[in-house]
C-alpha positions as CSV (number, residue, x, y, z in Angstrom):
1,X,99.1,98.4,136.4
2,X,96.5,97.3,134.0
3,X,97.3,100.6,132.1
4,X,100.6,100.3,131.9
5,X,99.9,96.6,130.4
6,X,98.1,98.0,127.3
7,X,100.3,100.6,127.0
8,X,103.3,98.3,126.5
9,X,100.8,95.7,124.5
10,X,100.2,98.3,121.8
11,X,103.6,99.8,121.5
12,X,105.1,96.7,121.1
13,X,102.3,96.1,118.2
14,X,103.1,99.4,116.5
15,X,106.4,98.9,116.6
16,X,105.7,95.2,115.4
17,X,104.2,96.6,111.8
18,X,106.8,99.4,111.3
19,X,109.2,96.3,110.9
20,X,106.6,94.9,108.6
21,X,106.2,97.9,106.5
22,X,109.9,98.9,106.6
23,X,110.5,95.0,105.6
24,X,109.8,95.3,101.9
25,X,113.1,95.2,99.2
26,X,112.4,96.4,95.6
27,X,114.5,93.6,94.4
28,X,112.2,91.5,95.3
29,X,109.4,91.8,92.8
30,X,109.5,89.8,89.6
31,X,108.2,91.7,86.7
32,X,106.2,89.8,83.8
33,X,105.1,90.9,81.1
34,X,105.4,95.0,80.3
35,X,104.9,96.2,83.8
36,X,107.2,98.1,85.4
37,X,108.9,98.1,89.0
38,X,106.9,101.8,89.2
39,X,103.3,100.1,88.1
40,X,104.2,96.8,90.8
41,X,104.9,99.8,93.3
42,X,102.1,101.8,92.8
43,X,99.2,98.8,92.8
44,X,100.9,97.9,96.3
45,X,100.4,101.4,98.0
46,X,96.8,102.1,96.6
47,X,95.9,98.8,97.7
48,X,97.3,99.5,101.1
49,X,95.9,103.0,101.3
50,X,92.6,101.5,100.8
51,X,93.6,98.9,103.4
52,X,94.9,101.8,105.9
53,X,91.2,103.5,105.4
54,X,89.6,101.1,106.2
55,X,91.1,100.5,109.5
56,X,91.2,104.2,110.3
57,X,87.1,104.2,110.2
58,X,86.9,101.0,111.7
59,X,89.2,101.8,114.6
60,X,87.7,105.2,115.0
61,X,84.7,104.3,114.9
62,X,84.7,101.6,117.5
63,X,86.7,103.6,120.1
64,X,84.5,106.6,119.2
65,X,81.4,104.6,120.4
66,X,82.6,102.8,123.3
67,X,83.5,106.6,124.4
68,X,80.3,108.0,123.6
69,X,78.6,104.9,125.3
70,X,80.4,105.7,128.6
71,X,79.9,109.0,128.5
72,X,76.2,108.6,128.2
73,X,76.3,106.1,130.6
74,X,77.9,108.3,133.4
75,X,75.3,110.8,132.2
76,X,72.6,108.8,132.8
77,X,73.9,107.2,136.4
78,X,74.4,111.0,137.6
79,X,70.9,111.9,136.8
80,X,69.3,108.9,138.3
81,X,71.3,109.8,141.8
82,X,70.6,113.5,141.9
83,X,67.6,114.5,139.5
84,X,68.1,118.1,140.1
85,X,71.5,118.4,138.1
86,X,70.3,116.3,134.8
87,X,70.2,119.5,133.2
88,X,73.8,120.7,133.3
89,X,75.0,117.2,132.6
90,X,72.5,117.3,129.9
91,X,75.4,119.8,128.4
92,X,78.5,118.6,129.7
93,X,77.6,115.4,127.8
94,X,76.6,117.1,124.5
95,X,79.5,118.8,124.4
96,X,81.9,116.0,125.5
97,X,79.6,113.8,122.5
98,X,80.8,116.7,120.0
99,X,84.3,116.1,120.9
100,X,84.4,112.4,120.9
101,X,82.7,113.0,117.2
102,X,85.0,115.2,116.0
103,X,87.8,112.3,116.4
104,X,85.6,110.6,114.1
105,X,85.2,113.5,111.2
106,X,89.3,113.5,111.4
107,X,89.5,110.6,111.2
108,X,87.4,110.0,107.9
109,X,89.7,112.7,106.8
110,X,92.4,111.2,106.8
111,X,90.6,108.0,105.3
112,X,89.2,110.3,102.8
113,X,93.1,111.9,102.1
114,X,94.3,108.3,101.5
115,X,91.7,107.2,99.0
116,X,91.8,110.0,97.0
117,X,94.8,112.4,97.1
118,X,96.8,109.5,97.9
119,X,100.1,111.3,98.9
120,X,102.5,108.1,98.7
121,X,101.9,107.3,95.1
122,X,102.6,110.8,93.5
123,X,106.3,110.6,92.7
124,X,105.4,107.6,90.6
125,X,102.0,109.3,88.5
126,X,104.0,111.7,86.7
């Protein structure tokens, strides 16, 4: 049941942003000066690239640790029960630590992807 209650908690906050993000009229931005509606544009999706990579690492990073935590905490509870099979869980756990980490490395890629190749501004560089 509890579950189920987070489940439903964060679709209805995903779905809660997409509203937010979907929200946003062009008409709505008052130009001064010599900038253009494509300048306006472009300043608002690098700064919220840089705002998305940040909470990719942040987010990733947290639920990568409180995985890796458990993990090493079920690890450590096994061993201290039965001494005799520390060794194989010795492995089970490095190998379930590599693929906790590796949701971390993709997910500095993608932070990586929107700081720097930034695929939402490039119809309005050229």
């Amino acid at each position: 049941m509890r579950n189920l209650f987070f489940l439903a908690l964060g679709a209805i906050g995903l779905l809660a942003f997409a509203g937010l993000a979907a929200a946003a009229e062009s008409g709505a931005v008052s130009l001064t000066g010599d900038a253009s509606l494509s300048s306006v544009y472009l300043a608002g999706t690098v700064s919220s690239s840089y705002l998305g990579a940040a909470l990719v690492l942040g987010i990733a990073a947290c639920g990568c640790g409180v995985g890796m935590g458990l993990g090493l905490k079920g690890c450590l509870e096994g061993t201290a029960r039965n001494p005799e099979v520390g060794g194989k869980l010795m492995v089970t756990l490095l190998l379930g630590l590599a693929i906790i980490e590796s949701l971390a490395i993709y997910a500095l890629v993608i932070s990586l992807v929107l700081l720097f190749v930034n695929p939402l501004a490039a119809p309005f560089l050229g």
